[in-house]
Structures are given as C-alpha cells and as structure tokens.
C-alpha positions in Angstrom: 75.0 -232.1 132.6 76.1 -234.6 135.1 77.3 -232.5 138.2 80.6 -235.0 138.2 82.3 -233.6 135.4 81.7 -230.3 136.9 84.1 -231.1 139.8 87.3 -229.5 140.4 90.7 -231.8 138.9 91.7 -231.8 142.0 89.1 -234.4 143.0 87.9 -235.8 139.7 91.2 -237.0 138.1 91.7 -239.1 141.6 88.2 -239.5 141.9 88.1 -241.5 137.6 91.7 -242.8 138.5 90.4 -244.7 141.7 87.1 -245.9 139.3 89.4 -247.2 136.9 91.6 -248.9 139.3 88.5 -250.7 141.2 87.0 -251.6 137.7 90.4 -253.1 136.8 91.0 -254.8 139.9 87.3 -255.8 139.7 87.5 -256.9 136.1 90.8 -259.1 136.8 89.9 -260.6 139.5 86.3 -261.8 138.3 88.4 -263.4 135.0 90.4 -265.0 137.5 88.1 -266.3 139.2 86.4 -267.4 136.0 89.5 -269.0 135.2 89.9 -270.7 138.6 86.2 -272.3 137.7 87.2 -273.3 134.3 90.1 -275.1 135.7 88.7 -276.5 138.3 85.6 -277.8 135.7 88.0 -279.0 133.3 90.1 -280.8 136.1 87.3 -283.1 137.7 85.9 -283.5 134.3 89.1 -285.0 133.1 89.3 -286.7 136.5 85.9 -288.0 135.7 86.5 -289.0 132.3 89.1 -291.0 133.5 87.4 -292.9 136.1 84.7 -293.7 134.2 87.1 -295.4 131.3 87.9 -297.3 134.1 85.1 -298.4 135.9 83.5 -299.2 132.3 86.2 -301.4 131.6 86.4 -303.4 135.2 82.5 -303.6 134.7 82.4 -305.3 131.7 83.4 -308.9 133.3 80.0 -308.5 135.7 78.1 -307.0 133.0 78.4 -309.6 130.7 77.9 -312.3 133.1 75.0 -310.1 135.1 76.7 -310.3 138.3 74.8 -307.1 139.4 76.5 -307.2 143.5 80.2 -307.5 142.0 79.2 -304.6 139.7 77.5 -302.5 143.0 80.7 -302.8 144.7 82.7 -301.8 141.6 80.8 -298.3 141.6 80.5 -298.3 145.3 84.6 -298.7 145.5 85.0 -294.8 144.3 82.7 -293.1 145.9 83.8 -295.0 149.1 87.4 -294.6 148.7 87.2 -290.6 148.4 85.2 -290.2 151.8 86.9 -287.4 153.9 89.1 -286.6 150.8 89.7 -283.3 149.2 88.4 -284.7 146.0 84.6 -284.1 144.5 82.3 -287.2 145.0 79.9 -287.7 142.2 76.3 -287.4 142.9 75.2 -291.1 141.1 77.0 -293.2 139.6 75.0 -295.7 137.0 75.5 -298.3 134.6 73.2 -298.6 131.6 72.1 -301.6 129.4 71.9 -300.8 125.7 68.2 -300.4 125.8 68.8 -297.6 128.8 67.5 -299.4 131.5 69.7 -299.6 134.9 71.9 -302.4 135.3 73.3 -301.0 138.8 73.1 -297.7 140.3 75.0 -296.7 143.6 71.9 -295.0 144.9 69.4 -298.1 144.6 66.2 -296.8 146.2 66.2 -293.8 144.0 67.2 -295.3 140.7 66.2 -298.7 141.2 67.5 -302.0 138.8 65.8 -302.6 135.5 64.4 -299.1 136.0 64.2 -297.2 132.4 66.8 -293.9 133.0 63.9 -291.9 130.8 61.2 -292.4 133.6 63.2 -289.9 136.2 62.7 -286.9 134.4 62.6 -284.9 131.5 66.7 -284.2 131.8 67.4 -288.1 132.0 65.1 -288.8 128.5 67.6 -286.5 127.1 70.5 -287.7 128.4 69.1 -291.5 126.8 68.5 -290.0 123.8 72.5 -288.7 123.4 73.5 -292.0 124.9 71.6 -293.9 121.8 73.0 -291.7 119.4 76.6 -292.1 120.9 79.0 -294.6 118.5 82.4 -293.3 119.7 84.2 -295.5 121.9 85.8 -293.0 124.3 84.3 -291.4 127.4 82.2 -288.2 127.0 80.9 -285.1 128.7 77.2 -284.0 128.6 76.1 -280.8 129.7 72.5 -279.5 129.1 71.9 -275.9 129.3 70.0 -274.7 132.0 70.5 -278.0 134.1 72.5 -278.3 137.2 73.9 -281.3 136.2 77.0 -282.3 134.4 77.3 -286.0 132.8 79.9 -288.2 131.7 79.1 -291.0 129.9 81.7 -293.7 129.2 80.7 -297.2 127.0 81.2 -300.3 128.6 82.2 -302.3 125.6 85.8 -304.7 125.0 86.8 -306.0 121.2 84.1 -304.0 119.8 81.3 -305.6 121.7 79.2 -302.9 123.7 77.0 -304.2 127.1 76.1 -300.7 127.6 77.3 -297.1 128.9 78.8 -295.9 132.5 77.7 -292.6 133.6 78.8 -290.2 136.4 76.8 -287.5 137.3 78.0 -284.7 139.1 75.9 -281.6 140.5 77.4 -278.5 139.7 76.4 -277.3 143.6 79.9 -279.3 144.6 82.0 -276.7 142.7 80.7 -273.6 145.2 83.0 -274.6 148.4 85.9 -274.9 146.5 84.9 -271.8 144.7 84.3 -269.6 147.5 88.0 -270.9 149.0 89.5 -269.7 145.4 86.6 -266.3 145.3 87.8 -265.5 148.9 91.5 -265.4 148.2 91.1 -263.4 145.4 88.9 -260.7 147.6 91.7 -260.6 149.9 94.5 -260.3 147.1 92.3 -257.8 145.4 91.8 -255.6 148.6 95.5 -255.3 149.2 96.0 -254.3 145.9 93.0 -251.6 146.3 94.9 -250.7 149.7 98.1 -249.8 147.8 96.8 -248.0 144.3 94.3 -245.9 146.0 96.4 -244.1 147.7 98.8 -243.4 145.1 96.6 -242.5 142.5 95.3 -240.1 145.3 98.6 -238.9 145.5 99.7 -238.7 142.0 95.9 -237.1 141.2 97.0 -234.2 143.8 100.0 -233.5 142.6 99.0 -233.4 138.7 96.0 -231.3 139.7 96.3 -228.8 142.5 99.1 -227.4 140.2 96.4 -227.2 137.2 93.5 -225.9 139.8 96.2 -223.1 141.2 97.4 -222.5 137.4 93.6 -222.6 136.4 92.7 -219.4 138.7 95.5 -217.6 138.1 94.7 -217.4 134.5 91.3 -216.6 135.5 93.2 -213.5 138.0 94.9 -212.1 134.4 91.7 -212.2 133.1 90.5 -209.7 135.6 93.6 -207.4 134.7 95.7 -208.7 137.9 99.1 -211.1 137.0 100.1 -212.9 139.9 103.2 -215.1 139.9 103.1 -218.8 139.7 103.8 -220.1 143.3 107.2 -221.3 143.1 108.1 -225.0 143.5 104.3 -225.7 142.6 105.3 -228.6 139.9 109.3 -229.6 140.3 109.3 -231.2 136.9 109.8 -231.2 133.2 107.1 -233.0 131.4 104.0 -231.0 129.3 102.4 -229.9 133.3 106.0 -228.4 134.3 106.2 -226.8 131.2 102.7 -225.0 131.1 103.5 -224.0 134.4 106.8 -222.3 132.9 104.8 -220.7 130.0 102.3 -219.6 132.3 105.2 -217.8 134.1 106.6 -216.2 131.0 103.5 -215.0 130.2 102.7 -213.1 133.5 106.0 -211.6 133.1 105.0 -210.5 129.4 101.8 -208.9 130.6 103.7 -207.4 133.6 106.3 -205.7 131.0 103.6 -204.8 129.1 101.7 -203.0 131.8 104.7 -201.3 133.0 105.2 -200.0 129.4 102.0 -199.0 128.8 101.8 -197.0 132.3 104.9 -195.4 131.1 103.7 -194.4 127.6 100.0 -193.1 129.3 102.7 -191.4 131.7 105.1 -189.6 129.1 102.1 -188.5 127.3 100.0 -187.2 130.0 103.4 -185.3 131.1 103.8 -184.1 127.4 100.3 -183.2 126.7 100.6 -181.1 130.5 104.1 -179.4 129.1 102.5 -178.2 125.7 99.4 -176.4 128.0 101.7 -175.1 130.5 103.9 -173.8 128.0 101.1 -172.2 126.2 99.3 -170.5 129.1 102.8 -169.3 130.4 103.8 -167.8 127.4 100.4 -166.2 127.1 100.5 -164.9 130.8 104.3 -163.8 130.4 103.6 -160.7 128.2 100.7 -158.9 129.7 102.3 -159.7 133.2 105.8 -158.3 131.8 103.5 -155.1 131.1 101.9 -154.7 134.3 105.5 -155.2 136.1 107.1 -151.7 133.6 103.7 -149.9 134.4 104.3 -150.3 138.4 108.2 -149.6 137.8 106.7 -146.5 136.1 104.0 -145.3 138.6 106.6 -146.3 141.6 108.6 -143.2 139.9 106.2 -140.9 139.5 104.0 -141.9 142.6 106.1 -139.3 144.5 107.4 -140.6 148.5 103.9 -141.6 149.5 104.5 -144.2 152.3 101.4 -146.3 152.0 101.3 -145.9 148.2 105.0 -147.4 148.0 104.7 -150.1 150.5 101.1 -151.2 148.5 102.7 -151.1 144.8 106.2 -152.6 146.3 103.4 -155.8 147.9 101.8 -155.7 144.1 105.9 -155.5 142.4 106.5 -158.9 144.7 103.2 -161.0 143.8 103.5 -160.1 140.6 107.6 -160.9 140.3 106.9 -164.4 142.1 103.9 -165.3 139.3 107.1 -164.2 136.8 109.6 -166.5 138.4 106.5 -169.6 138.4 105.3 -168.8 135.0 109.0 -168.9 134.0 109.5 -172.0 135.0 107.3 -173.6 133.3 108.8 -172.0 129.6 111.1 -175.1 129.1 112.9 -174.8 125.8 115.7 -177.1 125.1 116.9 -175.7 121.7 118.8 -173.0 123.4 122.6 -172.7 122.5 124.9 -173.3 125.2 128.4 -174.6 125.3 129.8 -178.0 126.8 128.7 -179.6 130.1 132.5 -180.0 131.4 133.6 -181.5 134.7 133.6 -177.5 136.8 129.9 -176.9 136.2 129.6 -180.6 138.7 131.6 -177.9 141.4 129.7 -174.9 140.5 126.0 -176.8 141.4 127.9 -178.6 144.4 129.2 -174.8 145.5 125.6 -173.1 144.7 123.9 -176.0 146.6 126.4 -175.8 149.7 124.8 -172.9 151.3 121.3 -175.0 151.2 123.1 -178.1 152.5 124.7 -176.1 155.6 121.5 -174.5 156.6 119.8 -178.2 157.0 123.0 -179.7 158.1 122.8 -182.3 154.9 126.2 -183.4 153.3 126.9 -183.4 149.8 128.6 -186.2 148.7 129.4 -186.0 144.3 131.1 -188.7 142.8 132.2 -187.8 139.5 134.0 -189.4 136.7 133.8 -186.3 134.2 137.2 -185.6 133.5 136.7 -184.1 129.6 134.0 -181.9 128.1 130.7 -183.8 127.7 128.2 -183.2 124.2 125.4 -181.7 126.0 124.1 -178.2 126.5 125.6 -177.2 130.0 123.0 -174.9 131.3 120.4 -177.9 131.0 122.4 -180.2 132.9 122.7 -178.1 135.1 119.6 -177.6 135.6 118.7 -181.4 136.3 121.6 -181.7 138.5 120.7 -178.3 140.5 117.0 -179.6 140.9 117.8 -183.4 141.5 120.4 -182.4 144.6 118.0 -179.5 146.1 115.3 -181.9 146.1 117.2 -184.7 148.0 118.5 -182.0 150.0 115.3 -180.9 151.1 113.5 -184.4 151.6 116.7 -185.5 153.7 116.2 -185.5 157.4 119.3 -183.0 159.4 122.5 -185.3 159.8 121.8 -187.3 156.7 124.1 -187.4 153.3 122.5 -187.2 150.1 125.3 -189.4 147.6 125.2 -188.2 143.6 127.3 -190.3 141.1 127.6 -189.0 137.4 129.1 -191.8 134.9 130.1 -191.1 131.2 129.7 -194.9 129.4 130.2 -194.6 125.9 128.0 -191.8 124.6 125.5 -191.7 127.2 125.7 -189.7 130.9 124.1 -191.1 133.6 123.4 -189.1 137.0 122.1 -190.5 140.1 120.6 -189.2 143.2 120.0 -191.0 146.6 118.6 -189.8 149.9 117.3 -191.3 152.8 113.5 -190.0 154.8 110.5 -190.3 154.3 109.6 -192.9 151.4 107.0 -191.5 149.2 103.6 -192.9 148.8 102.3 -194.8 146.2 99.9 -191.6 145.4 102.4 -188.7 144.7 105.1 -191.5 142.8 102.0 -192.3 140.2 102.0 -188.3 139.6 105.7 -187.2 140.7 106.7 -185.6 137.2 103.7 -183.7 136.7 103.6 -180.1 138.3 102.7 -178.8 141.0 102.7 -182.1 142.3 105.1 -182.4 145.4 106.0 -184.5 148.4 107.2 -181.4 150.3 104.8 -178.9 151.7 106.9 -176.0 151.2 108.1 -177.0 147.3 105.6 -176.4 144.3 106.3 -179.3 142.6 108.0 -177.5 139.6 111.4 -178.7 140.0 110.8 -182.3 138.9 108.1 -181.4 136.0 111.2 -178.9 134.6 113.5 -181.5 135.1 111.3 -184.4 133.4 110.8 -181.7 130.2 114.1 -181.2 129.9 115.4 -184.8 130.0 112.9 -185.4 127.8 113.6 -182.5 124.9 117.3 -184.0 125.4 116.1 -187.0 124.7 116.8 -189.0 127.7 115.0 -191.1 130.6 114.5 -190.4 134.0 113.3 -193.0 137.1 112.1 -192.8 140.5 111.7 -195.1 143.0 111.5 -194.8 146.8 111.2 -197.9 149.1 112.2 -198.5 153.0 113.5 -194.8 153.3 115.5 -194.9 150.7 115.0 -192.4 147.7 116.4 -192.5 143.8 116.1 -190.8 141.1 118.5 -191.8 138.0 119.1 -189.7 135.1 120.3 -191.3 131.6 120.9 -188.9 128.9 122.6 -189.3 125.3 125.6 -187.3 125.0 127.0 -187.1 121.3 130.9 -186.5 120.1 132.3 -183.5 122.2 132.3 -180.4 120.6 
C-alpha cells in the first residue's frame, strides 16, 4: 500500500489539497498559454494572409510585364518596413510562375530566379504540389506536419487571369520570444496565486483535520475503556465536522453514565450479596453465643467469691458481650413495626449525640423542616440519622461544625450530612458501605454498612462524596401517606 495514504489527515488533506491546487494552477496556466500561442498563430497568420492578398495584387502589373527589379522591391518593401518593429518578419518571401518556378525571391542567392521551388527540398515539392492543385482565388495557409515551417500562399491573378502564386513563409522559431514574454508572465501570475492558496489550504487542512486526528484518538481511548472529554473549542462550528464532534461528546457522556450505573449496580450487589452472608453467619453465631453468655451468668453464681475465678469469667462475660453487640449489628431487619418518624425523634438523636459532640468540642448544627409525623418506621431513621451525625462527629477535627439538613418534598425525606477533615481516599470511598471498612482507626466500619442496609430495605438511596475537606453523605428515602 502506498505509505501516503497511510499519513495522518492532518498532513494528507493539506498535503492532496496543495496537489490539487498546483495541478490546477498548472493545468490553467499551460491552457493559457496554449491559448496565448493559438492567438498569437492565428493573429500573424491573418496578418499574413492579408499581406500576401496584397502583395499578390501590386505584383501582378510587374509579373505580367516581367519587370523582375520592380517586383524585388515590392517583396523587399515589407520585410524592410517592419525592421526594429514589434511585428514577425517572414523568413522568405517568393513569388511563383504557374509552372513553380521562381519569378522573384527576397533571398536571391538561396532561391535563385527561374529556380524550380521543388529542387530545395523534399518540404518545397510538397508545398508545389498543393500550389498546383489550388483553384480558389483567396489566400491560404499551409502547414505540414512535422515541419517547422508555416506557409501562406496567395494567387497572383486579376479578372480571372492567374501569373502565378505569392507565398510567405514563416519559421515557427519566431513565435518562441514572444512566447517566453507571454510563458513568463504567466509563471509569475501563477506563483502568486500558489503563494496565496497554499497557505490557506494549509490552514483550512489544519483546522478540518487536527479536530478529526484529536476526535480520531479519543475514540481509539473509549476503546480501551477510558472516555475522555472532547477538548472544548476544538471545532467552533456547525457543519457535519462540528457536529461529529457534538455526537462524539454525547457519546462519552453516555458511556460515562453508563459506567457510573454499572459501578453502582456491581456496588449494590456486592453490598447485598455481603448483607445476606453477614446476616446468615450472625444469626448462626447469635444463638450458641447467647448460650455461652447464660452458662457464665450461671457458673458466675455458683463459682463461689473466688477472686481470680471472677475477674477471668467477668474478662470472658465482656469479649463475649462485645462479639454480641458486633454480631448484632449486623442482624438488620427492616420489617420491624415501629410507629411514625415525627419531628422530636430529630431532638432525641441531636440530645443522645450531644454528649459525643462536647467531648470533641464538635457543634451540631440540625436544620429541620419536620413539622408533622413522617410515613417511615422511626426507629430506622433513627438509626441512619444517629450513625450519619456520630460519624461526621468523629471524622470532624476539634472546633469544627458538622451541618445536618432534613427536607420533606412531596413523599420523599431527604437527610444530609456535611463535615469538614480529612477527605477520604479514593480507596476506602470505592468500598465505604461495605463492613468493616472504615476511614477511622478506632470505628469498625459497621455504622455505614447498617446504615446502607437499612436505606436500602426502606427502599431508598444513599451518596457519598468527599473532596477538598469537605465530606457528604445524602440520604433520600420514600416516605408514604402519614399514618
């Protein structure tokens, strides 16, 4: 394959646009110049024509009565009359009898008198020959191919009587100066158009191209799984380039959507298939461990006052009671009955919280618009509120406020947490919701996962993002008529 239509748009489409411009220019100026030749052909053969009706005409007198030095300085008149002139001289100028022989030529020693014209070559034979077979009465133009002559041929002839024929013969080597002049100017107007097309087809190529080279490798980017955005400004305008460009762009935000939904589904699921196995294994570990807790309650009271006995089963009571509280935890169950969330249980989490808030000198601020019982099971709500505020408690630095805002629109309740500190990294945000998974040392990651199943069994959505210190979690959950 030729390595040229392998090149990048960026330089072919100049690269063929500047072809076809020189090839144009080329092509129009050589018919020009073609033209110009024509022209000038056509005007000294006219021209000639024209002399040579004359000069047959004023040679006819001499002719007839074979006054061969008036009829030299009748063809010598021309020839000397257009010395230093602009206009073509002929090469010979001769003046035939019937039978082809020279009556008078203006070059003498060459083509002597009484000479026959078929003796000076093989070209001048010919030229008798059409001469004899002429009958029209008007002037003529013979051109033999090949030769690198042209000939006009003119009868000398008055009421119908013919003394022979004129002929001018001009060399086709006379056309070249005047040629060149008319080839030259054309060069020079052909090189200033060059100079002014080439550098806007350069420009126009770029700017159709580097947007289709850029667009180009971007596709080949989603290809790889990575969407990047269009530069902006890349191609300002509305024909079938701008447009592509704006598809292209709809398209990477499609895929980008998409992504974000499917990372979301993989994420629910990988948080629901987690619930259903923690919620197994803690209901299987909650009975026999709910055992072992009455037996030590029963030994404690039958182990008599033994110190170190005591102290060892009381160490046992404790680890055991702490692997109760985790395994608890993790026994979300939504379908519980529970009356109203109304707007007191927002000041009983605020008043339960306030104790945590003092000890890390974190302000609470709750903006509320709950003003009438909401369609949700209170205990779960508050729940998520409980665990949302303790956490932003906890990540905020001493001095800080941590701002909640709870909106009823319609049927749906929306809660909102923001904190400032540390941002999270991109590492525990990919795996916030699932537990034991935890930003803070000292936390077990439990809250959120609780939270997550329980917005979840209620039907609702929950979002995190942390960025430039700042920390949100948003809470939307479908409330239905109130009760």
């Amino acid at each position: 394959m030729n390595p040229l239509l392998n090149l990048s748009f960026r330089y072919k489409v100049p690269l063929w646009g500047g072809v076809l411009i020189v090839v144009a220019t080329l092509a129009v100026s050589a018919a020009l110049m073609k033209q110009a030749y024509d022209d000038l052909k056509s005007d000294l053969m006219n021209s000639s024509a024209n002399l040579s009706r004359t000069l047959a005409k004023t040679l006819f007198p001499s002719m007839m009565h074979e006054e061969v030095w008036r009829a030299y300085e009748i063809i010598l008149a021309p020839l000397d009359a257009g010395q230093g002139g602009s206009r073509i001289q002929p090469e010979l100028i001769v003046a035939l009898d019937n039978r082809q022989r020279v009556f008078v030529s203006s070059q003498p020693k060459s083509v002597p008198l009484s000479a026959d014209i078929r003796q000076f070559g093989e070209e001048y034979a010919h030229l008798a020959d059409r001469i004899a077979a002429r009958s029209e009465p008007d002037a003529a133009i013979i051109e033999f191919s090949g030769s690198r002559r042209i000939y006009v041929a003119a009868p000398v002839a008055e009421e119908g009587a013919r003394l022979g024929t004129l002929v001018i013969v001009h060399s086709k080597d006379v056309f070249l100066p005047r040629f060149k002049n008319v080839a030259s100017r054309g060069a020079v107007i052909g090189l200033l158009v060059l100079a002014v097309l080439l550098p806007i087809n350069w420009y126009w190529g770029q700017r159709t191209a580097v947007p289709l080279v850029q667009l180009a490798c971007s596709i080949g980017k989603v290809a790889q799984g990575v969407p990047p955005e269009l530069p902006p400004c890349t191609y300002a305008y509305r024909d079938e380039l701008g447009q592509l460009c704006e598809a292209y762009g709809l398209l990477v935000k499609a895929l980008q959507e998409k992504g974000l939904l499917e990372q979301e589904m993989i994420r629910s699921e990988r948080l629901a298939a987690v619930g259903r196995l923690s919620a197994g294994i803690a209901h299987e570990i909650n009975n026999p461990l709910g055992g072992m807790l009455v037996a030590l309650n029963n030994f404690k009271r039958r182990a008599g006052n033994d110190e170190r006995t005591l102290k060892t089963v009381g160490m046992i009571e404790r680890g055991l009671a702490q692997i109760q509280d985790t395994v608890g935890a993790m026994m979300v169950e939504a379908k519980v009955k529970s009356r109203d969330f109304v707007p007191h249980d927002v000041e009983d989490v605020q008043m339960l919280l306030s104790g945590e808030a003092h000890k890390r000198s974190v302000a609470i601020r709750v903006d509320s618009d709950i003003t009438k019982p909401a369609a949700l099971p209170a205990t779960l709500v508050r729940q998520i509120l409980m665990n949302l505020l303790l956490n932003a408690v906890q990540a905020s630095e001493p001095s800080a406020t941590v701002q909640c805002t709870i909106r009823r629109t319609g049927n749906t309740l929306t809660i909102e947490t923001e904190n400032t500190g540390r941002t999270m990294p991109p590492e525990v945000m990919s795996h916030l919701f699932e537990p034991f998974v935890s930003s803070n040392e000292a936390g077990h990651g439990l809250g959120l996962w609780v939270t997550y199943q329980i917005v979840s069994q209620l039907g609702g959505q929950i979002t995190a993002e942390s960025r430039d210190g700042l920390t949100r979690f948003s809470v939307s959950l479908p409330a239905g008529e109130n009760s």
